[in-house]
N, C-alpha and C positions, 0 to 999 in steps of 0.2 A: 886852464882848459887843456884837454887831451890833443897831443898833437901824433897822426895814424900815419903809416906810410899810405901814397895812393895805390888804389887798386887799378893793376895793367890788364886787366883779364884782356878787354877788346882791344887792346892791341898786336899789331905784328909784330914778330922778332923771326928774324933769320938764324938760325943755331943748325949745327951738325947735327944728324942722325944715324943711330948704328939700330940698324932693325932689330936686330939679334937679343940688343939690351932691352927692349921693350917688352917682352915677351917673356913676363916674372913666372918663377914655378907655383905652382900650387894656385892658379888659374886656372879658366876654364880654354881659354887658348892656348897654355901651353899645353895641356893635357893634349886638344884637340892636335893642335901640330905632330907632338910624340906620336899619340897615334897611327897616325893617317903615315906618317912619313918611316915609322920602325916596325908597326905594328900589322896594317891591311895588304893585300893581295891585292894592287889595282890592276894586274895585269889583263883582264878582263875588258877594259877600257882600251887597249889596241884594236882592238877589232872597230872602233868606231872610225878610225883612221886607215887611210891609205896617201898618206903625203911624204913617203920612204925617198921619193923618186922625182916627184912632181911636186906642186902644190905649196904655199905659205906652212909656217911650222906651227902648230895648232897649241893652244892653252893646254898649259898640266892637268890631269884628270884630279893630281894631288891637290893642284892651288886652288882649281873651279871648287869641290869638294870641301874644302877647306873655309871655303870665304862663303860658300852656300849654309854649309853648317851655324859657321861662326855666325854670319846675317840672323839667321834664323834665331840663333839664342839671343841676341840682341834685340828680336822683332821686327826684326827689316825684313818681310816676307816678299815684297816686289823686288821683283828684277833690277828694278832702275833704281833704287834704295842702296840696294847691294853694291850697285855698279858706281854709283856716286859716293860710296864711302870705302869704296876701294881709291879715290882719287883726294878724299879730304880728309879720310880718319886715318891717326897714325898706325891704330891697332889694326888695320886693316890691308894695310900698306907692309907694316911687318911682319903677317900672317902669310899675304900673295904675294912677298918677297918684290912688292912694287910691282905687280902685275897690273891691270888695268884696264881688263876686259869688258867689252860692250854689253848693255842689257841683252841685246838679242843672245849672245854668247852663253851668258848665264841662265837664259828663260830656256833655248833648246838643251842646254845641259841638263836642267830640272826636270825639262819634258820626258828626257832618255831614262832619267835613273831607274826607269821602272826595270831596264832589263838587268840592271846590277846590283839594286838594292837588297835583294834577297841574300846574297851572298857576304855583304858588307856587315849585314844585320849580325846573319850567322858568327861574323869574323868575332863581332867587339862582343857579341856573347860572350864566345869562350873565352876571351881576355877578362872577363869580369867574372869568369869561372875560375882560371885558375886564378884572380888577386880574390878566391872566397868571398865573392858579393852575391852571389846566387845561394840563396837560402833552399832548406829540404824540408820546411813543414808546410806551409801552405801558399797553396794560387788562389787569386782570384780573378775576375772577367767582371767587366764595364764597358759600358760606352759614354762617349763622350760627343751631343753635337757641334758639330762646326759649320758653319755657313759656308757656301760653296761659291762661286764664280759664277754664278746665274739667280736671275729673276723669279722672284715665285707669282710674279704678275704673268707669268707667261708657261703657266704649270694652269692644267686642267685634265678633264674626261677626255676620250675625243669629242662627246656630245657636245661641254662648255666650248671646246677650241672650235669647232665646225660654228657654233653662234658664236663666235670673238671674231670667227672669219670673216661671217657676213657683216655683221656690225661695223667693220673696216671698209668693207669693200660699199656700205651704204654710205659713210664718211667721203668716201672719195667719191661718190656719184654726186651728193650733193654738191660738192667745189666746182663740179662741170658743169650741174642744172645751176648755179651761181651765175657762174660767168657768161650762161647764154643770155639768161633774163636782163642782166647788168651790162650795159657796154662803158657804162662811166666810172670803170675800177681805174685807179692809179697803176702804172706801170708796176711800181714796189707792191701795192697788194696785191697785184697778180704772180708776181715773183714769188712773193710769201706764201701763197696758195697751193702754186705749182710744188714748191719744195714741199708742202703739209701733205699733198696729193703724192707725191711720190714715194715721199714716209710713209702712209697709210698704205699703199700698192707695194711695197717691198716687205712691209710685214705680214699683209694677207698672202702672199707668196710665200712667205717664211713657214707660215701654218699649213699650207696646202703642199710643198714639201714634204714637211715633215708627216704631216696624216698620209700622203703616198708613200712615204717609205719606212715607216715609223707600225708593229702593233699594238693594238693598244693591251693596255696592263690590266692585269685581273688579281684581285688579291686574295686571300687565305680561304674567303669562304667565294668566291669566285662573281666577285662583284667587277665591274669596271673603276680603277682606282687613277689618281690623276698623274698623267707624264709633264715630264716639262721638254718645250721647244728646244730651248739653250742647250741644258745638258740632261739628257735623259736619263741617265744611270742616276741624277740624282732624286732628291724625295722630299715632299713637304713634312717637317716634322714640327712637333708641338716643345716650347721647353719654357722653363719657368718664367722665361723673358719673353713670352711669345711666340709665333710659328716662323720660322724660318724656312728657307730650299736649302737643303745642305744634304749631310753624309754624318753617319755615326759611325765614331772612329772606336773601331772595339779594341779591348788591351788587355793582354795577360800578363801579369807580376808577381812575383814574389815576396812575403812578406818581413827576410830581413832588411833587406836595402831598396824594397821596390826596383828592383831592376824590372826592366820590360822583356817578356820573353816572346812572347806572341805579338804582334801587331796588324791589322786588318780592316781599312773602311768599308762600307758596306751602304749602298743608296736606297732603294726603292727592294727594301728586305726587312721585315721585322725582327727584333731584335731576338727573339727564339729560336729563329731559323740561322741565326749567326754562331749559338754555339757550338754546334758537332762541328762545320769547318774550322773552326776558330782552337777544338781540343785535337783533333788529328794535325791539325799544322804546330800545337804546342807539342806533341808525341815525336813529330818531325825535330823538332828542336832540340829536346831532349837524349833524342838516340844523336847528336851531332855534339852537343856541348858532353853532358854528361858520361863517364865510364861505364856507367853501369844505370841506365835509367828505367827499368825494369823493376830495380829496388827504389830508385828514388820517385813513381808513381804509389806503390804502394806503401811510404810511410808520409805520402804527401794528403794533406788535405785539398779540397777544392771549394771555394763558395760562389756564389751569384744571387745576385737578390732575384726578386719574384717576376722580373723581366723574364728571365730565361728560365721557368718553369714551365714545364708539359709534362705529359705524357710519355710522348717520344724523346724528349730530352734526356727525363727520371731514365729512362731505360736503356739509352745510349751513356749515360754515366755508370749505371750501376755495371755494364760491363766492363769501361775502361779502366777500372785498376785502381782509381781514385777515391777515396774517402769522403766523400761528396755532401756538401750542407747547401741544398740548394733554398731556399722559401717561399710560401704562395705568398697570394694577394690577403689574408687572412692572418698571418702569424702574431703578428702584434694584437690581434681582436683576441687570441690565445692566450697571449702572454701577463701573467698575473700581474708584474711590475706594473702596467700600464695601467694607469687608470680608470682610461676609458675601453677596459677588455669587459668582454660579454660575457655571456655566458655560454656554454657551447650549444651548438643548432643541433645535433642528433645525441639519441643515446648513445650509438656506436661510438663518437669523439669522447662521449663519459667514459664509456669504456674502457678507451683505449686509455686514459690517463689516471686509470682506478689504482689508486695507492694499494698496495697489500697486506699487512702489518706494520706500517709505516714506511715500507720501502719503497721505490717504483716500480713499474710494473716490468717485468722479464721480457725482453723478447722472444715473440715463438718463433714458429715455420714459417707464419705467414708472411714476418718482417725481414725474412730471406729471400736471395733474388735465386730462384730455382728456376731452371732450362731445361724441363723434360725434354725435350727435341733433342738437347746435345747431351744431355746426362751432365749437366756442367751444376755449380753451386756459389754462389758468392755470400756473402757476410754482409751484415749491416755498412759494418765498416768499410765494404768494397775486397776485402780479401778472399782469394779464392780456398776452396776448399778443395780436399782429396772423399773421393764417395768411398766408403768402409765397405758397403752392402748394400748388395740390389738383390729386389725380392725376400726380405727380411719377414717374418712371419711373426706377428705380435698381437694379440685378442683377436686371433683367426684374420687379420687382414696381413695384408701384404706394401712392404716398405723399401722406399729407396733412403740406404741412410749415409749421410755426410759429416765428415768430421775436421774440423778446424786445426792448421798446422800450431803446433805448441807454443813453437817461437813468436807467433802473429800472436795468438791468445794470450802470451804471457804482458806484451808490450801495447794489448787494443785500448785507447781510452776510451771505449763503449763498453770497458770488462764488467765494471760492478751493473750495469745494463740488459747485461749478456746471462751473466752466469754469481753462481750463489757464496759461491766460494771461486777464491783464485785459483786456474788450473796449476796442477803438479806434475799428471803424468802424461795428460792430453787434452787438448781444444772443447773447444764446446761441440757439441754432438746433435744434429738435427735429423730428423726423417719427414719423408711426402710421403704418401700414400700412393700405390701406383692406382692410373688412369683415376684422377682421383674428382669428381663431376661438380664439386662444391663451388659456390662460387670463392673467386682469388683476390685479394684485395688488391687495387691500384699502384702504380708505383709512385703515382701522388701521398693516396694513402700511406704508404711504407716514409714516404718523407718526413709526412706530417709525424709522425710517432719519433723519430729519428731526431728530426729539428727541434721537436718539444721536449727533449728529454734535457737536463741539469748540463750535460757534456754537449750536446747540442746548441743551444741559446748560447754557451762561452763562445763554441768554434765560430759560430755564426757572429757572434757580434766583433769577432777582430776583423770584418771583414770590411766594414766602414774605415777604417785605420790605415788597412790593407793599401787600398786601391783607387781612394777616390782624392789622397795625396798626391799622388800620380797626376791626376788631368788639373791639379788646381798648378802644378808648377808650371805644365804644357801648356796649358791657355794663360794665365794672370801671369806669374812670373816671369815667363818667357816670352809672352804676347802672342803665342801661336793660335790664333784662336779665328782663324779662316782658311779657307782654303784659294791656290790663285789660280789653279788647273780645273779641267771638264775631262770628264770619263772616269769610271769605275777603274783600269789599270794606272791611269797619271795620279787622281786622286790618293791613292791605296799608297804609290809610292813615295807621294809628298807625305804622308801620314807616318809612313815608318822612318822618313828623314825627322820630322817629328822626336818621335821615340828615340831615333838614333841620338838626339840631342839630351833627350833627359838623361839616358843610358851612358854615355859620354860624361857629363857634368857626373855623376856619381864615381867616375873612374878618376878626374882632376888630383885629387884626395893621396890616390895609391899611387899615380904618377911623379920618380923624381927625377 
């Protein structure tokens, strides 16, 4: 018979420790240590202090910082989590250099970062710019729900909340009309009473608060939509698991390493209305990381699923510079692969997808984003154009015409799309008609033709690859998959501590 050594696992041993040695490379806490200690700008974090002179000497902004990150990739998102395994984990111990700071400590540190996270964010960017992990062909934009630090039993209209008020307040009349008719209650169920009666009278309170100083919400087509008590910035949303109260945590990345460049929660906002903030705070980023981000929007692609389709979207992208593959709610009912695709609902979609002699169909004028108002021109692809001639006289009418720079024409992969032959000497060439009264196609319209085309359906389909890797590390991997703060500024910056964590973990690698 096999004779095994025993296993000591639950046993003590007393043994020396050298913190230093615990803390192997190519981890995800050594990275994080490098970092934070060779790499960031805390200086920022003095101004939270004034104990120069006076006062106890306050925890390191580096080690709180340090031991909040590291919790978080662990999935120790509570304070007290954090704060207990700074006192029993060795990695934890050799990270805060045996530091040992109280939950409260750490839960008001979390609370702050909203004033410094922005800048921290920006920091490990560029550090992941210059180790080459920021890619220059394509973004994409997601959201991600997360359940929040509040009740969705206590989210309504103010209509429901004003009936949940009364209904309270008829619970505690009854306990009173009880105890007059009753004089043979036991002492203990009167105790019990009193205490269910003052529950009930502190949350009718809670509600009538809040409806005085609380408006109520109206949403897109200007309905009365539901607030919550708890924390109002947040929102009831629906997801494949059910309806939760939480926040959709939106994210912009890039498609070689996924790094995170944009990050941004968002409560009681649909998710349409999330992307113009969410691409002027990526433009933000990009004039801060990049040397020249000017060219690196215009050789960049951009995608979003049919969340963030409009109108007003379509036409907020088509100026910013980006190459844009956004899709409705219809695209797959389009797409021949699929089996269950239709057939198309107007002539006009035949139309627009009428082969020619076996090729596809060219784009015209119409699949141009033209701005009489500013005399301006953009490309399918997002690139602007130089106007040739205005007032152009051709079968007695009158033409404004535009022509495409050579070096963008020569490198567009909407070329064979575009044009018949590969340009030689110049761009492709467009004119509008002036004051021209026809009607103008959509800038849905313009997508649909754009996303339908052979170069389209590719761009768009790396965009699952993209970006929804991203939230599977954030929540499963990492276990970040709640939120432990109230309000739209706490929530926002727990979320980019978040991000800051996946963004870290991908720099471990380059760190030696």
């Amino acid at each position: 018979m096999a004779n095994y050594k025993p296993d000591l696992s639950c046993q003590n041993k007393f043994i020396p420790i050298n913190f230093s040695e615990q803390i192997l490379p190519g981890t995800f806490e050594y990275g994080l240590c490098y970092i934070v200690e060779n790499k960031l700008d805390l200086s920022g974090f003095d101004a939270w202090y004034n104990n120069d002179k006076a006062g106890a000497a306050a925890y390191s902004p580096a080690v709180m910082l340090k031991i909040v990150l590291l919790g978080y990739a662990h999935g120790l998102i509570s304070s007290r989590r954090i704060a207990k395994a700074c006192e029993n984990n060795i990695l934890f111990m050799s990270v805060s250099g045996d530091v040992q700071p109280h939950y409260t400590s750490i839960a008001a540190f979390v609370a702050k970062m909203h004033e410094q996270i922005e800048p921290l964010f920006t920091q490990v960017l560029m550090i992941c710019d210059e180790e080459g992990l920021i890619g220059r062909n394509m973004f994409a934009i997601d959201g991600c729900k997360l359940k929040s630090n509040a009740s969705k039993e206590w989210s309504g209209t103010f209509d429901e909340l004003g009936r949940k008020k009364a209904k309270l307040e008829r619970a505690s009349k009854r306990i009173i009309e009880r105890h007059q008719s009753q004089d043979n209650l036991s002492e203990e169920q009167v105790n019990q009473d009193l205490k269910q009666k003052e529950k009930l009278d502190k949350s009718a309170d809670k509600i009538t608060q809040f409806l005085a100083t609380h408006q109520e919400k109206t949403g897109s087509k200007g309905k009365p939509v539901k607030s919550n008590v708890t924390d109002p910035d947040s929102a009831k949303m629906t997801t494949s698991k059910g309806t939760l109260q939480g926040y959709n945590g939106i994210a912009i990345n890039d498609d070689k390493h996924q790094i995170i460049l944009q990050a941004q929660a968002w409560g009681s906002v649909g998710e349409q209305q999330t992307l113009q903030p969410a691409v002027a705070q990526l433009k933000q980023q990009l004039a801060q990381v990049s040397q020249n981000p000017q060219l690196t929007k215009q050789r960049t692609k951009f995608t979003a699923d049919s969340g963030f389709n409009s109108e007003a979207n379509l036409e907020f992208m088509a100026e910013s510079g980006f190459d844009t593959y956004i899709a409705d709610n219809k695209f797959r009912k389009r797409n021949p692969l699929f089996k269950e695709s239709e057939t198309y609902e107007t002539e006009q979609e035949k139309r627009r997808l009428k082969r020619r002699h076996g090729k596809p169909r060219l784009f015209t004028s119409d699949d141009f984003y033209y701005n009489e108002t500013t005399q301006t021109c953009r490309c399918p692809a997002g690139n602007e154009m130089w106007r040739s001639g205005i007032n152009v006289k051709s079968h007695h009418q009158q033409y404004t015409r535009f022509c495409g720079y050579l070096k963008d024409c020569k490198v567009c992969p909407l070329q064979q799309q575009c044009m018949r032959k590969p340009p030689i000497k110049t761009g492709r060439q467009v004119q509008f008609k002036n004051n021209d009264s026809r009607k103008k196609l959509s800038y849905m319209d313009k997508m649909k033709v754009k996303i339908d085309s052979p170069m389209g359906r590719r761009a768009y389909s790396k965009r699952l690859g993209c970006i929804e890797p991203v939230f599977g590390n954030i929540t499963v991997n990492k276990g970040m998959n709640k939120l432990t703060l109230r309000g739209q500024t706490k929530v926002n910056a727990q979320w980019q501590l978040y991000c800051l964590v996946h963004n870290i973990e991908k720099l471990q690698n380059r760190i030696h």
